[in-house]
N, C-alpha and C positions, 0 to 999 in steps of 0.2 A: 504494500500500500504506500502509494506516495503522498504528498504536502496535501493533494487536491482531494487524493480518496478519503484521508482523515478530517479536512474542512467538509464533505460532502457528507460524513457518518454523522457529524459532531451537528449537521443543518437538521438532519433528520431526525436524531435526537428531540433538536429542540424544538421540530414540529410533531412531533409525536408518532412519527411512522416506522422506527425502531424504539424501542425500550433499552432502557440503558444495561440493563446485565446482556442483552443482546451486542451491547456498544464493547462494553467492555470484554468480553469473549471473542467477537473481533478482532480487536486491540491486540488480546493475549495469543491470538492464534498467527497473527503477521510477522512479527518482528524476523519470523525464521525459516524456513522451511529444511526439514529432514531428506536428503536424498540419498542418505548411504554414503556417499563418496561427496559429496560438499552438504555446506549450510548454506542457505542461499540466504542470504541479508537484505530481507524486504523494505528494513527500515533506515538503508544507509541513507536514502535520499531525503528523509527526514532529518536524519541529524547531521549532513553533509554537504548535502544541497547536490551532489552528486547519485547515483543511485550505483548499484555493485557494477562492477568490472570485472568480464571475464577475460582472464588469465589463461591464453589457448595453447601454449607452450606446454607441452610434456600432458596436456588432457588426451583421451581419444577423443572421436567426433560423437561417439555414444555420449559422453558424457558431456561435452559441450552443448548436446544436443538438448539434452534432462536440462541443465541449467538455461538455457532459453526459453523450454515450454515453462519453467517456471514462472519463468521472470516474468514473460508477455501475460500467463494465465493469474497473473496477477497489475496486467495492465501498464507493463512498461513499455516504453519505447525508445529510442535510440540505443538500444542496448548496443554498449561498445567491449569486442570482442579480441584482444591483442594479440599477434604472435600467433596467428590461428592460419593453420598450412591448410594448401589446397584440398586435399583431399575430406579435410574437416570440412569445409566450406560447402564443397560439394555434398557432401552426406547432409549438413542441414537442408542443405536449397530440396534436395530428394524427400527427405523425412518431413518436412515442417512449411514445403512451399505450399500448400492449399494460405496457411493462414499467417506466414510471414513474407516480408521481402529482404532477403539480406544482398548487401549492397559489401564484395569485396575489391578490394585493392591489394594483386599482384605483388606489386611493389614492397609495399609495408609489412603486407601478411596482416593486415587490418581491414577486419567487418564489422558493418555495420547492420542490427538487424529493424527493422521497418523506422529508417532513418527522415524525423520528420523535416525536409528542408524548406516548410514554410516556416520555421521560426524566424525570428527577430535578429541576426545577427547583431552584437554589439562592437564596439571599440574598434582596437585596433592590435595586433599579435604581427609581427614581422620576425617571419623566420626566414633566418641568414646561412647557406651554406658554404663552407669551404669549398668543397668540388660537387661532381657529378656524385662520385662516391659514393657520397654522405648521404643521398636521396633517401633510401630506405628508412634510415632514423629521422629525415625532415619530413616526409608524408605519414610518419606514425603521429611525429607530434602534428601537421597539420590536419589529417583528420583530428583527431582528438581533440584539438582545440576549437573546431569544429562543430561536433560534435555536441561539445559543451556549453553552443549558442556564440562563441566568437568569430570577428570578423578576421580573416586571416591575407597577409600579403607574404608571396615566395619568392623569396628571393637569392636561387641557388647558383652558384659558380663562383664565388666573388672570393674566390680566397687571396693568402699573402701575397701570391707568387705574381699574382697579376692585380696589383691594389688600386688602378684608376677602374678597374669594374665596381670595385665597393662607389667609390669614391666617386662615380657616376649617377649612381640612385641615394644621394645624402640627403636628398629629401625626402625619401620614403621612409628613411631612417629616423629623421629627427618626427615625421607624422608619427611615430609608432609610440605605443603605452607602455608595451612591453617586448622586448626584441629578445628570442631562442636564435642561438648561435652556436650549429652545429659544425665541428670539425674534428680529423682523425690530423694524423701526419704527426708534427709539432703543439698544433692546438694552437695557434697562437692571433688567430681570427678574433676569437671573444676578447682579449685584451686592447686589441686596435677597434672594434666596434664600443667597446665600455668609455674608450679615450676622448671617442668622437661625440657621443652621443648622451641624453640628459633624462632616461630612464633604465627602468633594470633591465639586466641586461642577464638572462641563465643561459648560462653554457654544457652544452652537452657535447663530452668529446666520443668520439668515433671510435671503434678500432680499425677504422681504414690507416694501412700504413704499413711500409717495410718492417722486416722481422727487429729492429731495435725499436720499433712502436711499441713493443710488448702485447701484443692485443689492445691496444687502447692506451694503457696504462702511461705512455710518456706525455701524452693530451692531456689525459686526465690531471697529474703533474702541475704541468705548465697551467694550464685553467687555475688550478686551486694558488699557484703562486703569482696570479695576474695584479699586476700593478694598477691596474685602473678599477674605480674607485665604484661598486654597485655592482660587481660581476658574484653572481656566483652559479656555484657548480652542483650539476647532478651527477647520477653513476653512467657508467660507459654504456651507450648505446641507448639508452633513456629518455629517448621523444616521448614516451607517454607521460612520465612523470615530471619532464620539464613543459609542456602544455599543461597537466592539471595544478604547476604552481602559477605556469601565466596566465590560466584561465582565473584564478584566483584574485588577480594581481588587479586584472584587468575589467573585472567587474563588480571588483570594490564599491559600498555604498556610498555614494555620494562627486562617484569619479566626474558623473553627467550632471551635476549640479552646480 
């Protein structure tokens, strides 16, 4: 049950077409659901403003699948599905297309399942990447952000090695609330954007990069000892979780005031 299905019990309530031990049995029955293999968290979007996040990485599609009928059969939508491989994708579209739409991206290995894109998009989220490379973790975080009701601008290639490409779109840069700055190699991208620019600025490093990248690890580094002043850093390959602090950031109360 999300914010809207709780204002709608609580209406009911107070016109008298539930009774309230009916209300509160409700109540007691949502917070959670049992499936054996997950708890499904009916009530994150109550106290999160988010609702649960499926984690598609190491699930089968069976089980991804359980966690969706949940979630819809309790009235969610845009459920966002991360790290979720083709062949998962496929088993839901098969299992579960009569009564959903999921919407995948290739790329990311990011689904969306009955994705509402007449909402409102807000603000402003500019994600910046070092190369081509990086794509994969810049479309996790730009779906996701997405997703989350933000308005997103891409902004990919612009790295070190060719610095009048940044330096060509500094307007988009200074429009921006909150700027995701994806790069592997050196990592040294988020430091020259955080120099230039008059909002935060999360950097996510990549493990794109020759074998003394470490997997990511020398980015990750160089990121966390950034001299410019509003930078900060997530874990390696972490588009999702650097969009749900931009989304955060960036729809702050009173940001449109």
């Amino acid at each position: 049950m999300n914010e809207s299905g709780i204002i709608t019990l609580l209406e009911q309530v107070k016109e008298g077409t539930v009774d309230v031990s009916e209300a509160v049995l409700k109540l007691k029955m949502e917070p959670f659901e049992e499936l054996g293999y997950a708890k499904v968290d009916h009530h994150r979007g109550v106290r999160q403003g988010m609702q649960e996040v499926i984690y598609g990485q190491s699930k089968t599609p069976e089980q991804i699948c359980g966690i969706v009928n949940s979630m819809w059969d309790h009235g969610a939508e845009n459920i966002l599905i991360s790290r979720m491989k083709p062949e998962a994708a496929s088993y839901v579209r098969k299992e579960l297309g009569t009564k959903v739409e999921l919407f995948y991206d290739e790329i990311s290995h990011t689904g969306v399942v009955n994705w509402n894109r007449d909402r409102e998009l807000v603000g402003n989220i500019v994600i910046a990447s070092g190369g081509t490379s990086d794509m994969p973790v810049c479309e996790e975080a730009a779906i996701t952000a997405e997703v989350l009701g933000n308005k997103v601008t891409r902004l990919y290639d612009v790295g070190v090695s060719g610095i009048h490409r940044l330096l060509a779109h500094f307007k988009i840069l200074m429009e921006a609330r909150v700027i995701i700055v994806v790069a592997g190699m050196e990592g040294a991208l988020p430091s020259v954007i955080g120099g230039l620019t008059d909002c935060p600025v999360i950097a996510v490093p990549t493990s794109v990069g020759y074998g003394a990248n470490f997997g990511g690890l020398s980015a990750l580094l160089s990121m966390l000892n950034s001299c410019a002043s509003g930078v900060t850093v997530v874990n390696i390959d972490n588009g999702f979780g650097a969009a749900y602090s931009a989304s955060m950031i960036n729809q702050m109360k009173g940001m449109d005031e």
